[in-house]
C-alpha positions as CSV (number, residue, x, y, z in Angstrom):
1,X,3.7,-20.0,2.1
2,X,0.4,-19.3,3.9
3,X,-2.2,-21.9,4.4
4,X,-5.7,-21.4,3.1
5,X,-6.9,-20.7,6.0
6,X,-4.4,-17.7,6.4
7,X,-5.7,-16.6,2.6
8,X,-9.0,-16.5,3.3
9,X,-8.4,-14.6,6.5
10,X,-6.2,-12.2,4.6
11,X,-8.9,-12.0,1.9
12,X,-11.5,-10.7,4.1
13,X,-9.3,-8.0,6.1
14,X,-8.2,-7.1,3.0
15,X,-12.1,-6.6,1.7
16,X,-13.1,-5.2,5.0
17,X,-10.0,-2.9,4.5
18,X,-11.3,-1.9,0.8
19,X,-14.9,-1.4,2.1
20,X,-14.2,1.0,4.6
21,X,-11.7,3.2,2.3
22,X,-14.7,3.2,-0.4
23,X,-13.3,1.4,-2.9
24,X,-15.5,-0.9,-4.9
25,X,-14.6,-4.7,-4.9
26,X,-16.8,-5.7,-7.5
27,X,-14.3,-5.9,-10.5
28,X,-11.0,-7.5,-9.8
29,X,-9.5,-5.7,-13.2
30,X,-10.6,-1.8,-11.9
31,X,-9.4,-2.6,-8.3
32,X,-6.1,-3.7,-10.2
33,X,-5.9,-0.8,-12.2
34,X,-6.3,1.8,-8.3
35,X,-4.1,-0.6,-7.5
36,X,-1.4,0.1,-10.0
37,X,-2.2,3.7,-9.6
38,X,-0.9,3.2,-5.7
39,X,2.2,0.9,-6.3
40,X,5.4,1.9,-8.0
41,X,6.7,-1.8,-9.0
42,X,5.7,-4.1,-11.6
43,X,2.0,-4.1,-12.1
44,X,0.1,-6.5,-10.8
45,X,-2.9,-8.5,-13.4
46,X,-6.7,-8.5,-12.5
47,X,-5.9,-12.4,-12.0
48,X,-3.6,-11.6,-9.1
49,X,-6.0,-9.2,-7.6
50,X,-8.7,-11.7,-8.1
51,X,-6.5,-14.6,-6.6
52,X,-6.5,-12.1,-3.5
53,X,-10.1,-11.2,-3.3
54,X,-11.3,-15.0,-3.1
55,X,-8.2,-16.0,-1.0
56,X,-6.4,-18.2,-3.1
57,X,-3.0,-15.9,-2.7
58,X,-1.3,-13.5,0.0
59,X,0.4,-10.3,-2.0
60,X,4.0,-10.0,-1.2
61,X,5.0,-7.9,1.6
62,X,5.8,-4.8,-1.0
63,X,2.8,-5.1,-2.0
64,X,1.0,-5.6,1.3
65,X,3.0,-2.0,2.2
66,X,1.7,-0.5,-0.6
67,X,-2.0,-1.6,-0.3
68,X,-1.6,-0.7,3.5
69,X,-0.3,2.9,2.7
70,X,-3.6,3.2,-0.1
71,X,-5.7,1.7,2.1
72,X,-4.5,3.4,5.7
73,X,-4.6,0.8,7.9
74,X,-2.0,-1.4,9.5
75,X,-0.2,-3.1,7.6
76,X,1.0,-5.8,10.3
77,X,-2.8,-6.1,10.5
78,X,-3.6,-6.1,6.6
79,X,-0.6,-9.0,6.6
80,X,-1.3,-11.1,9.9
81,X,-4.3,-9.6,11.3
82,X,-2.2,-8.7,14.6
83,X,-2.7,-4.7,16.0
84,X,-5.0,-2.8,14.9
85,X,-7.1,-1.6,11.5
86,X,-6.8,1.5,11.7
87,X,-3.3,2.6,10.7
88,X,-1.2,4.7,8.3
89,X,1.7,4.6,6.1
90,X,3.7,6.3,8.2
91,X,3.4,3.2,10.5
92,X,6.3,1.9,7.7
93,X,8.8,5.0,8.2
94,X,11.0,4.7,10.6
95,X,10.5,6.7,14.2
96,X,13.4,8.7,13.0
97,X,11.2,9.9,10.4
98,X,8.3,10.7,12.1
99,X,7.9,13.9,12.7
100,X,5.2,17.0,12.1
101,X,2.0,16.4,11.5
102,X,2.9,18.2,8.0
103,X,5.6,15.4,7.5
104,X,2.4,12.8,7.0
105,X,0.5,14.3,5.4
106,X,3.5,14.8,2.7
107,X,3.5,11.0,2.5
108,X,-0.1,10.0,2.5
109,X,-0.3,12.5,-0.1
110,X,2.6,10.6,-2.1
111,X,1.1,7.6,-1.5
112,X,-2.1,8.6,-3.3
113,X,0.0,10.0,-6.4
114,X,0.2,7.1,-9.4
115,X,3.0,5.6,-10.6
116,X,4.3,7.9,-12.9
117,X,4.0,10.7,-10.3
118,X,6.0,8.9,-7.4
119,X,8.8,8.3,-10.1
120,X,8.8,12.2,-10.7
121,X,8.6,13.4,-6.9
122,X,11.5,10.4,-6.6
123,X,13.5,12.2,-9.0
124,X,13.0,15.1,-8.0
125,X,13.9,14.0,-4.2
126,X,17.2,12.6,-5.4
127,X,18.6,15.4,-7.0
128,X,17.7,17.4,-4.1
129,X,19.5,15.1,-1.4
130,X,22.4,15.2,-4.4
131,X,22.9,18.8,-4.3
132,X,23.1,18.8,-0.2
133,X,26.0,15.9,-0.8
134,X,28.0,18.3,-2.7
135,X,27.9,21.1,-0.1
């Protein structure tokens, strides 16, 4: 568990981090709501988001991927303030992954879609990769 002193430092990249993509960190419950809109697990509660704003709480690290990947910066850096701000999801995709510029794109565009939307392009994904099984 992190030590206040680690929350409070989390809280204010995480607020520098929100400032910078333009999103508004005056109402814990609408910045929980983009939130949700970003992250495809259980939703999180205004409270939570609130907890993390005045640094009483560190997200887990799904979470810290996902607000990373919304957010575009560094998720090492959202997390633990080590490397730098600037950053992209594609910093969590293995270097196997990375390929065209079009590849990124593709996923920073997924990480923008809501829930709902990242379950359908899942779905869609893994009956793709299930046909090419069967070949």
């Amino acid at each position: 568990m992190a030590n206040s002193d680690g929350r409070e430092a989390f809280s204010k990249r995480l607020q520098q981090a929100l400032q910078q993509g333009g999103v508004a960190v005056d109402s814990p419950t609408r910045l929980a709501h983009e939130f949700n809109d970003h992250y495809p697990g259980k939703r999180v509660t205004q409270q939570a988001v609130r907890k993390w704003l005045n640094g009483e709480a560190i997200p887990a690290h799904d979470k810290i991927l996902a607000l990373a990947g919304w957010l575009e910066v560094g998720a090492e850096w959202l997390e633990y303030g080590k490397g730098g701000a600037a950053g992209s999801a594609m910093q969590q995709v293995s270097p196997a992954y990375r390929g065209s510029l079009s590849d990124e794109e593709l996923l920073m565009r997924y990480h923008k879609l809501n829930h709902s939307q990242q379950r359908a392009v899942a779905e869609i994904i893994s009956g793709l990769a299930g046909k090419d099984r069967r070949r």
